[in-house]
Each structure stands twice: as C-alpha cells, then as structure tokens.
MIFILUM-621657 format. One record per residue (C-alpha): residue in three letters; x, y, z. Coordinates in steps of 0.001 Angstrom, whole numbers. Layout:
// MIFILUM-621657
R,ALA,X,Y,Z .
...
***
This chain:
// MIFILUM-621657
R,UNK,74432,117020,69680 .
R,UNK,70575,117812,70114 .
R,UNK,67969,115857,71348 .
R,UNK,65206,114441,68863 .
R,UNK,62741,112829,70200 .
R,UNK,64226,111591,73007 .
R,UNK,67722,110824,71065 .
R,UNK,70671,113095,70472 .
R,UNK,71648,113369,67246 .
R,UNK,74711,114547,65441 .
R,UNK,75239,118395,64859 .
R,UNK,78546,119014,62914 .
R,UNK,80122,121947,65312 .
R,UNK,82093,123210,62015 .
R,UNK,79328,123869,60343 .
R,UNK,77712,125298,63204 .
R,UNK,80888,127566,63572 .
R,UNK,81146,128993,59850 .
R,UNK,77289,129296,59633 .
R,UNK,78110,132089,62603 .
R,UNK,81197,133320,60931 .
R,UNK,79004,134052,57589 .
R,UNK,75718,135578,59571 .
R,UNK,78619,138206,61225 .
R,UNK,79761,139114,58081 .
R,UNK,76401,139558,56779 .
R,UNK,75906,142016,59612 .
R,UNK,74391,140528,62695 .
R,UNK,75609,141136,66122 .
R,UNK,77618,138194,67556 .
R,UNK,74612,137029,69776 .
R,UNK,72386,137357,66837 .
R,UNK,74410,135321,64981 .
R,UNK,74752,132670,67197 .
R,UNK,71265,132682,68118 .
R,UNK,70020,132160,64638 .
R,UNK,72579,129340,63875 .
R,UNK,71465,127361,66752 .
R,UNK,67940,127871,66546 .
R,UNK,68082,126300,63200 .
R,UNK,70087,123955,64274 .
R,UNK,67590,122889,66926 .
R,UNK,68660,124473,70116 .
R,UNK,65921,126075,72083 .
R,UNK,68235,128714,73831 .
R,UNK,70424,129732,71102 .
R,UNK,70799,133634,71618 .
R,UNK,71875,132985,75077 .
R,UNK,75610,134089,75217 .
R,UNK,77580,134296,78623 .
R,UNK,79018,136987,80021 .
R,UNK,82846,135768,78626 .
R,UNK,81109,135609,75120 .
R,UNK,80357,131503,75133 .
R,UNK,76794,130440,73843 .
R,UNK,74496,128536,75813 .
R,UNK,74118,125641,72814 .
R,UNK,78438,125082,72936 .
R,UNK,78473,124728,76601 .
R,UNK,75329,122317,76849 .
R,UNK,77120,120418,73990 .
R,UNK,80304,119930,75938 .
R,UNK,78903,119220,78710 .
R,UNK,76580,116419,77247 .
R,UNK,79428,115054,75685 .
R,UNK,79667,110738,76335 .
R,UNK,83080,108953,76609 .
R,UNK,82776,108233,73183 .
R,UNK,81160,111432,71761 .
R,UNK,81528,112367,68254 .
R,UNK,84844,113570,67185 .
R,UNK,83426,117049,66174 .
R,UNK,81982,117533,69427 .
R,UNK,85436,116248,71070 .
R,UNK,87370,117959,68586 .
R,UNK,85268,121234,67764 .
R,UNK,83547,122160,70657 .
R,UNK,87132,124012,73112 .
R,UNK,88798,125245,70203 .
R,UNK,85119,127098,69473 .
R,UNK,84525,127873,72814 .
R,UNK,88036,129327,72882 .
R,UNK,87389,131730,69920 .
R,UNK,84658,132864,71262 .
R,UNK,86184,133796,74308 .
R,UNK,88848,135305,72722 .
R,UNK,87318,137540,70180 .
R,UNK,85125,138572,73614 .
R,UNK,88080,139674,75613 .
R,UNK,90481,141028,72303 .
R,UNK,87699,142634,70551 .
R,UNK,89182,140416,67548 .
R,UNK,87434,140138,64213 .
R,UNK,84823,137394,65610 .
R,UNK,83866,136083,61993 .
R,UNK,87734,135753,60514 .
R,UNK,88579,133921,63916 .
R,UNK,85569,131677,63851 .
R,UNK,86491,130991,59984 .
R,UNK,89403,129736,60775 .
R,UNK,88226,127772,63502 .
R,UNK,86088,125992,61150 .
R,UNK,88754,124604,58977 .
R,UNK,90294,123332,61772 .
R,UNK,87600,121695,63476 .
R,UNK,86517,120248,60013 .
R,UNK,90584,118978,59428 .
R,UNK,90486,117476,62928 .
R,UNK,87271,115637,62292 .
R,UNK,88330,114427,59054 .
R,UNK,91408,113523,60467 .
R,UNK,89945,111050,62622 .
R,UNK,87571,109469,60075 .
R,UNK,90443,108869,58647 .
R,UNK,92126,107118,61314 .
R,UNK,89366,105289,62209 .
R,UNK,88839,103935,58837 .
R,UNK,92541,102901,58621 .
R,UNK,92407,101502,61672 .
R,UNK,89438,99391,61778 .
R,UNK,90909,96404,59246 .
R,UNK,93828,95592,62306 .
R,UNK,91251,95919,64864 .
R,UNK,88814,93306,63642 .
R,UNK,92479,91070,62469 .
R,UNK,93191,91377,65962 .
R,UNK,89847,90465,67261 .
R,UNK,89868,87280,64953 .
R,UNK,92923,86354,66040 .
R,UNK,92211,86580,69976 .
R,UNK,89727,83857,68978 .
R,UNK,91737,81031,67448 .
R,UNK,93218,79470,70072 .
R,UNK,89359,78681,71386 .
R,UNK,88528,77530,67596 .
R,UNK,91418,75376,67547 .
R,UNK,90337,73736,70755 .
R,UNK,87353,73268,68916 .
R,UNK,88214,71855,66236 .
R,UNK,90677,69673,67905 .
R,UNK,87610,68082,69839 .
R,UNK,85511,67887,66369 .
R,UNK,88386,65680,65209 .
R,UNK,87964,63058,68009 .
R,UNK,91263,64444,70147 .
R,UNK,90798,65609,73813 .
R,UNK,92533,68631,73900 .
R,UNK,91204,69694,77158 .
R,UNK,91890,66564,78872 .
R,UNK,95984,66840,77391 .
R,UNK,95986,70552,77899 .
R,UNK,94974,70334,82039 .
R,UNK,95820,66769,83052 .
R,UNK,99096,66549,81914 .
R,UNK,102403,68071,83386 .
R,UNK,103628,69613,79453 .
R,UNK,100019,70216,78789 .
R,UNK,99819,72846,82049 .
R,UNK,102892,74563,81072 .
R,UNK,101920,74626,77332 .
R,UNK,98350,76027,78525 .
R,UNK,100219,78681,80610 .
R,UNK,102559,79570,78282 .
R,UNK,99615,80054,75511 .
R,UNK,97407,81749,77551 .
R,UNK,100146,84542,78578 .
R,UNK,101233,85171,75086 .
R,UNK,98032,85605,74343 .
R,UNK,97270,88015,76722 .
R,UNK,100303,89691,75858 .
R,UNK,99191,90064,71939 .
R,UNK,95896,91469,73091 .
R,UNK,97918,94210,75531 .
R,UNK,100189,94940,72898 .
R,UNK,97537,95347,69983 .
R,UNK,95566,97349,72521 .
R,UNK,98383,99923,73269 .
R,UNK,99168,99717,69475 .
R,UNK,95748,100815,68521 .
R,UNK,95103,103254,71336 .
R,UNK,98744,105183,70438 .
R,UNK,97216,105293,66743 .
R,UNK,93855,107043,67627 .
R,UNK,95616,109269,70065 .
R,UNK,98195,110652,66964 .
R,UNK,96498,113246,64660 .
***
C-alpha cells in the first residue's frame, strides 16, 4: 500500500517482487534494484535496505497493514521479506529466489479472489436468511394478525419465540464458522 493523497492505495507486492527480480538480472545491485522498483512504485525511501537485507518500502507495508488488508499485502509481504533475508544471509541467487516468490505470492492472491468470489453468493444467502424471521413478523402484522402479542403473551408463544430465536442464533454461528473455515483453506 502507498499513500495518495491522503489514501493508501493498492500496490500488488508480486509485481513489486518480479519487477526486482528482472532489474537484478539486468545488472543492478540488490539495493539498486529495490530502490528503483519502489520509487516507481511511489515509495519515497525505496533504496533503503536493512542490515538483514529487508527494504524499507516491505517493512512499512507490513507494518501498515489493517485487519482486513489486501490479500497481497497479507499474503506477499513475509514470504518476500523472507527471500530477502535469505538470499542476504545464503548469498543465494537473489533474482531466481525472488522469481519464484512472485508466482507464489501471485497464486496465493489469486487464490483468494477466488475464494472470495465463491464465497460471497452463501454469504449474502445467509444474510437474507438471518432476516426472515423479522419479515415474517412483518408481514404477519400487514395481514391484520398480532404476532407480537401471540409470540410474548402467551405460554406456547414464549417457548416458540425461544426456541426460534436460538436456532437462529445457532444458523448464524454455524454459517459463521462455515464461512470463516472456507477463507482460512487455500
């Protein structure tokens, strides 16, 4: 991510990543590389690389990161920040590894496009049905009944409330652990 007038917007940390890989194999030093990537990318301090071979522009990205960050930046940014490390301490052909590390980050990301895209049909099904018990209460009272008056005056009409409201609470919990053990798989 990179701040644009006063809004971050979206840098794609693969591309970011084999833009690198292709300046090293076109000759420039690792901290050249990365330098000129990120400065046309936006990022004012670039060239800066710590001492363990990380540059400035990954780290502020992780650590900018929101809850709900982009999946590049939650996906891309430690296995990047890993290579770079590595190919610091091994002395490992920086431009193969960071190749490599591209593809994945890109498969990872698309990954979760993917998921997201399946996913969000049974998400809003869900949502819609989480809100038909209060339409048919509704409705109920559009058609001249008193639902409201049956469902808390009454002795069945308590127990029937009770007995809706906690399997409804228990379809939302169990679409909710359903959805969340879909994103996490990838």
């Amino acid at each position: 991510m990179k701040k644009r007038k006063g809004r971050l917007r979206h840098v794609d940390v693969g591309m970011l990543v084999a833009e690198t890989a292709t300046r090293m194999r076109a000759g420039a030093s690792t901290e050249k590389a990365w330098g000129q990537t990120c400065a046309r990318a936006g990022f004012e301090d670039g060239d800066a690389v710590d001492d363990v071979g990380v540059p400035a522009a990954l780290r502020r990205m992780w650590a900018s990161r929101g809850r709900k960050s982009a999946d590049d930046v939650r996906l891309g940014v430690p296995p990047a920040v890993a290579v770079c490390r590595l190919t610091r301490a091994t002395g490992a052909p920086a431009a193969d590894v960071l190749d490599a590390c591209a593809a994945g980050i890109t498969d990872a990301a698309e990954s979760a496009a993917a998921r997201r895209a399946a996913l969000a049909g049974p998400k809003a099904s869900a949502r819609m049905l989480a809100w038909l018990p209060l339409l048919g209460l509704f409705l109920g009272s559009l058609m001249g009944t008193d639902t409201l008056d049956f469902l808390l005056s009454s002795g069945l009409g308590r127990t029937l409330s009770a007995l809706g409201l906690a399997f409804e609470a228990l379809g939302i919990f169990w679409v909710r652990r359903l959805v969340r053990r879909a994103e996490g798989e990838g």
